[in-house]
C-alpha positions as CSV (number, residue, x, y, z in Angstrom):
1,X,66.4,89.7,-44.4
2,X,64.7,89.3,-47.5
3,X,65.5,85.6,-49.4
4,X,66.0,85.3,-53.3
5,X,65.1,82.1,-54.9
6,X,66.7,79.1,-55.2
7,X,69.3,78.5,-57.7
8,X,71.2,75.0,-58.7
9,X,74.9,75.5,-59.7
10,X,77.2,73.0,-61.3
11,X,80.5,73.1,-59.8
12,X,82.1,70.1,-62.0
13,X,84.2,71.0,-64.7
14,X,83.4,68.0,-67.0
15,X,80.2,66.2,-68.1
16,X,78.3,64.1,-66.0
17,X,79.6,65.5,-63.2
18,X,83.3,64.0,-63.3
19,X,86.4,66.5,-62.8
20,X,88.0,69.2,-60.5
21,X,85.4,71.4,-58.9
22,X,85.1,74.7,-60.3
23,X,83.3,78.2,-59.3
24,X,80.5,77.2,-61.1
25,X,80.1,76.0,-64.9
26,X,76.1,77.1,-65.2
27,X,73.2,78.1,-63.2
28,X,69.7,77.4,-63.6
29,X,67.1,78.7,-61.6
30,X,63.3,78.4,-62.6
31,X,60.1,80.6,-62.8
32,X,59.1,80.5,-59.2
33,X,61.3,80.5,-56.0
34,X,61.5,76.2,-55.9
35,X,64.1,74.6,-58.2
36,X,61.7,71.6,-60.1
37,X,63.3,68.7,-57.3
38,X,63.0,70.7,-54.4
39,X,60.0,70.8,-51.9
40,X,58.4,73.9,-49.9
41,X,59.4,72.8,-46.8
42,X,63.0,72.3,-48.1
43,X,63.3,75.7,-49.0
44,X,61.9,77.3,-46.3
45,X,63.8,75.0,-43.9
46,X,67.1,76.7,-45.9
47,X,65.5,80.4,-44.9
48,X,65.4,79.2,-41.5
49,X,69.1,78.0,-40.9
50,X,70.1,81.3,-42.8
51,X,68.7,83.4,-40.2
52,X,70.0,81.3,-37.2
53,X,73.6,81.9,-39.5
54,X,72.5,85.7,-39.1
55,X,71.6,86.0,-35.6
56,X,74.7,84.3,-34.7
57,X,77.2,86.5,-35.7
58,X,75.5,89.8,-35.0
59,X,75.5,88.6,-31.4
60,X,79.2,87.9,-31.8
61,X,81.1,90.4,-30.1
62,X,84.0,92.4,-31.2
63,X,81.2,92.9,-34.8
64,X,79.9,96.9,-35.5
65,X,76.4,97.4,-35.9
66,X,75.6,96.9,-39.4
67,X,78.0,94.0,-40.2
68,X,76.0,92.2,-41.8
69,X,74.7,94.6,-44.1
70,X,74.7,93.0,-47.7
71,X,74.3,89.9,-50.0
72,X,74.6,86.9,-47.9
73,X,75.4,83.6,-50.6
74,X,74.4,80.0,-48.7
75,X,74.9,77.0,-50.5
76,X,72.8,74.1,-49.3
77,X,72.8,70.5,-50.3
78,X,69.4,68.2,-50.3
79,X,70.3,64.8,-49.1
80,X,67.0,63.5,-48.5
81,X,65.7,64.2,-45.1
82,X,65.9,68.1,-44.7
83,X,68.0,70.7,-45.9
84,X,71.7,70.7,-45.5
85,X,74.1,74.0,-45.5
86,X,77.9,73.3,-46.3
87,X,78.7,76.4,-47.5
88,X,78.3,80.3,-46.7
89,X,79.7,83.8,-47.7
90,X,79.2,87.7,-47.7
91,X,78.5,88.3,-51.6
92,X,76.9,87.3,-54.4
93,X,77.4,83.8,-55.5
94,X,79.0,83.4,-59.1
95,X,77.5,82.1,-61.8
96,X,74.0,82.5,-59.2
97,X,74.2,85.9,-58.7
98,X,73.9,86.3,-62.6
99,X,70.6,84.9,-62.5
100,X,69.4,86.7,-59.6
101,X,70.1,90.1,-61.3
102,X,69.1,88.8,-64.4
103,X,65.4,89.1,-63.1
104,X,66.0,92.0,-60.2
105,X,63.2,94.4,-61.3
106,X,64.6,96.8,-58.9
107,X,67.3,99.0,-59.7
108,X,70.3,97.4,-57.9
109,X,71.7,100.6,-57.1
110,X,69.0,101.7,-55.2
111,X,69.0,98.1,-53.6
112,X,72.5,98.6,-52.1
113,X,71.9,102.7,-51.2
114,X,68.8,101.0,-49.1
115,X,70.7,98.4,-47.5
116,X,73.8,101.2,-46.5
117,X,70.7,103.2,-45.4
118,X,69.1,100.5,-43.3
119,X,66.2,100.9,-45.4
120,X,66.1,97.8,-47.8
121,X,63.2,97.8,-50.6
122,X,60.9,94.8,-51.0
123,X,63.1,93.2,-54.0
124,X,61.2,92.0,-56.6
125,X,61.8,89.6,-59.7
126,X,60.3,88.1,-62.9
127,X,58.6,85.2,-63.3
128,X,61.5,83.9,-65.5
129,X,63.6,80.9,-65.6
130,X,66.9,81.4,-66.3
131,X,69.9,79.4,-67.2
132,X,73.9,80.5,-67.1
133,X,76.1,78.5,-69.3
134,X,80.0,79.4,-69.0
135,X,82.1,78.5,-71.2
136,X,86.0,78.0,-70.4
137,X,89.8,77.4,-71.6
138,X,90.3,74.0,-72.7
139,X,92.8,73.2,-70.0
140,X,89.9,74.3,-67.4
141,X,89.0,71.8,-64.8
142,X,91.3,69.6,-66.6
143,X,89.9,69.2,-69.7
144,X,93.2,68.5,-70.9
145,X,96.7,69.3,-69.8
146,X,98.2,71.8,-72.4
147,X,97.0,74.1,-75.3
148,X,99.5,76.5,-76.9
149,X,97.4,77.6,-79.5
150,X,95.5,81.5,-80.2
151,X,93.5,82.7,-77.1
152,X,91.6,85.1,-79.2
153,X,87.5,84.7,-78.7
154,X,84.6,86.2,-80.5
155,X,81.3,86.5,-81.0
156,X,78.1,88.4,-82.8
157,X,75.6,89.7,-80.3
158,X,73.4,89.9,-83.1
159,X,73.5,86.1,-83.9
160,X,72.0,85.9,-80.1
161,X,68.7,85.7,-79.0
162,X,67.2,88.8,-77.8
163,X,66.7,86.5,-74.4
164,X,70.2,86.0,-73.8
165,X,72.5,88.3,-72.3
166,X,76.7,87.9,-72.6
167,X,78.8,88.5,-69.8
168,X,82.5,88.2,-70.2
169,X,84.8,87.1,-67.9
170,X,88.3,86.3,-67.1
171,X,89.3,87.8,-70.6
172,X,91.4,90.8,-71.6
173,X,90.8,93.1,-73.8
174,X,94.6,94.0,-76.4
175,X,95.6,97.3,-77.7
176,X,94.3,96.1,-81.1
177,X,90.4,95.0,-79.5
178,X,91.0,91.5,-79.5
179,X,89.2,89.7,-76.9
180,X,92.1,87.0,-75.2
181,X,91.0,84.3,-72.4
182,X,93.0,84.2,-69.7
183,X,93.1,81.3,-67.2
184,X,89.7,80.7,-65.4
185,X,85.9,81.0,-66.8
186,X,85.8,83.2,-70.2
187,X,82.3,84.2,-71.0
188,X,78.8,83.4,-69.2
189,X,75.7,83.0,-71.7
190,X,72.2,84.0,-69.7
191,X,68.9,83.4,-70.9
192,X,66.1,83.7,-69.4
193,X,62.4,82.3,-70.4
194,X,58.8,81.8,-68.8
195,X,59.8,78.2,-68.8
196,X,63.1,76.6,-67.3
197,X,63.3,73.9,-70.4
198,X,63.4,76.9,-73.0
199,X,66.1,78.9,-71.0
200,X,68.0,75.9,-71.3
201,X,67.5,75.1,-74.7
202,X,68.4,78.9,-75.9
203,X,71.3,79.2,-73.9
204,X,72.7,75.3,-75.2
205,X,72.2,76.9,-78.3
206,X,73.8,81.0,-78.2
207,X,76.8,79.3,-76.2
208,X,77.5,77.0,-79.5
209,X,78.5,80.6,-81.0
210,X,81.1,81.8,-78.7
211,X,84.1,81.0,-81.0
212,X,87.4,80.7,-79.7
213,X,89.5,77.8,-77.7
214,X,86.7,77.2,-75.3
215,X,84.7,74.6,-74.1
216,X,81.1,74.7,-72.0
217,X,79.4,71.7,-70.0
218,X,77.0,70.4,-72.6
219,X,74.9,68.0,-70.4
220,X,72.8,70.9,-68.7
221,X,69.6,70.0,-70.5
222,X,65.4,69.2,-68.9
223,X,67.1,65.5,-69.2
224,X,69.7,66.6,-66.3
225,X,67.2,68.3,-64.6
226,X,64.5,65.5,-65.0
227,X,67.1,63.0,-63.8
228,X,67.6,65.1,-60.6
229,X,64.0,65.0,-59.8
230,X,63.9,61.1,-59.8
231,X,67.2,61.0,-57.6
232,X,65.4,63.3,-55.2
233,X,62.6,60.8,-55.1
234,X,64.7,58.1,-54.2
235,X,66.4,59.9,-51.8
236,X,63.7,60.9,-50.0
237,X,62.1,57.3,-49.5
C-alpha cells in the first residue's frame, strides 16, 4: 500500500460552511504530504488505521485474492486528540482525486497495469500545492430554489493561467457545441503552485471566468486555511 498525501475537501455547498453537504465544492492540498493544520503524527496515525481497514477485509472470507486491488479513498476528521476516520471507499475521491493526479508524475496507465499485475510502481508527485475550485448551478446545495433561465456555459482557456487546468463536469455537450449544465457540479478549476496561498489565489481568480448560471464557494482563501490552523490549536489543548 502506497499512501498519497493529504487533501482537505469542502463538502458545504454555501460559504462559511452553512448548507446541504455536497460531493465536494474544492480541494486543496499543499506542497508536501501534511495539510498546513495537520501534525506528522496525525497523518501517519491516518496510514495506520488504513492498513488495519485493509487487513481486515482481505481476511474476510467469501473475498478473491486481489480484492482489494486499487484506489482506496479514506476520509478522516481531526478532532483534537488523534486522527478520526468516518468515511471509506474503493475509488478515487472527487474533487481529491483531481489533485492527486494533478501532480502524479507517473503515467497513470501504467499505475493501474501495475496494480492489475500485482506489481505497483513507487508513485511519485510534485512538490506542488494545488487547489480545485468547482463551480455549480445556482440551485446547487440550495443556493436558491428555482432558476428557469439559459444553462449554456463558457469559457476561454486562453484567458487561464497556464497553471490551471479545466475539468468539466456534469455538463452536456448540444448538437450545435454548446456547453449546458445539468444538475450537480459543472466545471472544476485546478491550479497548482510551489506554494498552497498562490494555488488558491489563481484558481479564486480563473474560476471568476467561467461564465454561465453558476456559482463557486468564494471563501476558500490562506484566511480559511489560516483560521483552520488556529481552530486546530485550540482543539488540541
Amino acid at each position: 500500500m502506497q499512501p498519497f498525501f493529504a487533501s482537505r475537501d469542502f463538502k458545504r455547498a454555501l460559504e462559511n460552511d452553512k448548507g446541504e453537504n455536497t460531493g465536494g465544492m474544492a480541494t486543496i492540498s499543499d506542497n508536501k504530504a501534511l495539510l498546513p493544520f495537520m501534525k506528522q503524527e496525525e497523518f501517519e496515525e491516518g496510514i495506520k488505521i488504513e492498513e488495519k481497514i485493509v487487513k481486515k477485509l482481505s481476511d474476510r472470507e467469501g473475498y478473491e485474492e486481489g480484492f482489494l486491488t486499487g484506489v482506496k479513498y479514506p476520509a478522516f476528521v481531526l478532532p483534537g486528540k488523534g486522527n478520526k476516520i468516518f468515511e471509506h471507499n474503493d475509488r478515487g475521491g472527487d474533487p481529491e482525486f483531481l489533485n492527486a493526479l494533478s501532480v502524479l508524475k507517473n503515467d497513470f496507465v501504467d499505475v493501474c497495469f501495475g496494480m492489475l499485475e500485482g506489481n505497483l510502481p513507487t508513485l511519485k508527485f510534485e512538490g506542488k500545492a494545488v487547489t480545485a475550485l468547482y463551480t455549480a448551478p445556482l440551485t446547487y446545495g440550495g443556493f436558491i430554489r428555482n432558476f428557469s433561465g439559459s444553462k449554456a456555459i463558457k469559457w476561454n482557456k486562453k484567458e487561464f493561467s497556464p497553471k490551471t487546468e479545466i475539468y468539466p463536469g456534469s455538463v452536456d455537450l448540444t448538437d450545435s457545441g454548446e456547453i449546458q449544465i445539468l444538475s450537480s457540479r459543472s466545471v472544476a478549476v485546478v491550479s497548482k503552485d510551489d506554494k498552497l496561498e498562490e494555488s488558491l489565489r489563481i484558481a479564486n481568480e480563473d474560476i471568476r471566468k467561467i461564465d454561465g448560471p453558476v456559482r463557486y464557494r468564494t471563501n476558500i482563501d490562506m484566511d480559511y486555511v489560516n483560521k483552520c490552523v488556529e481552530r486546530m490549536k485550540m482543539l488540541r489543548l
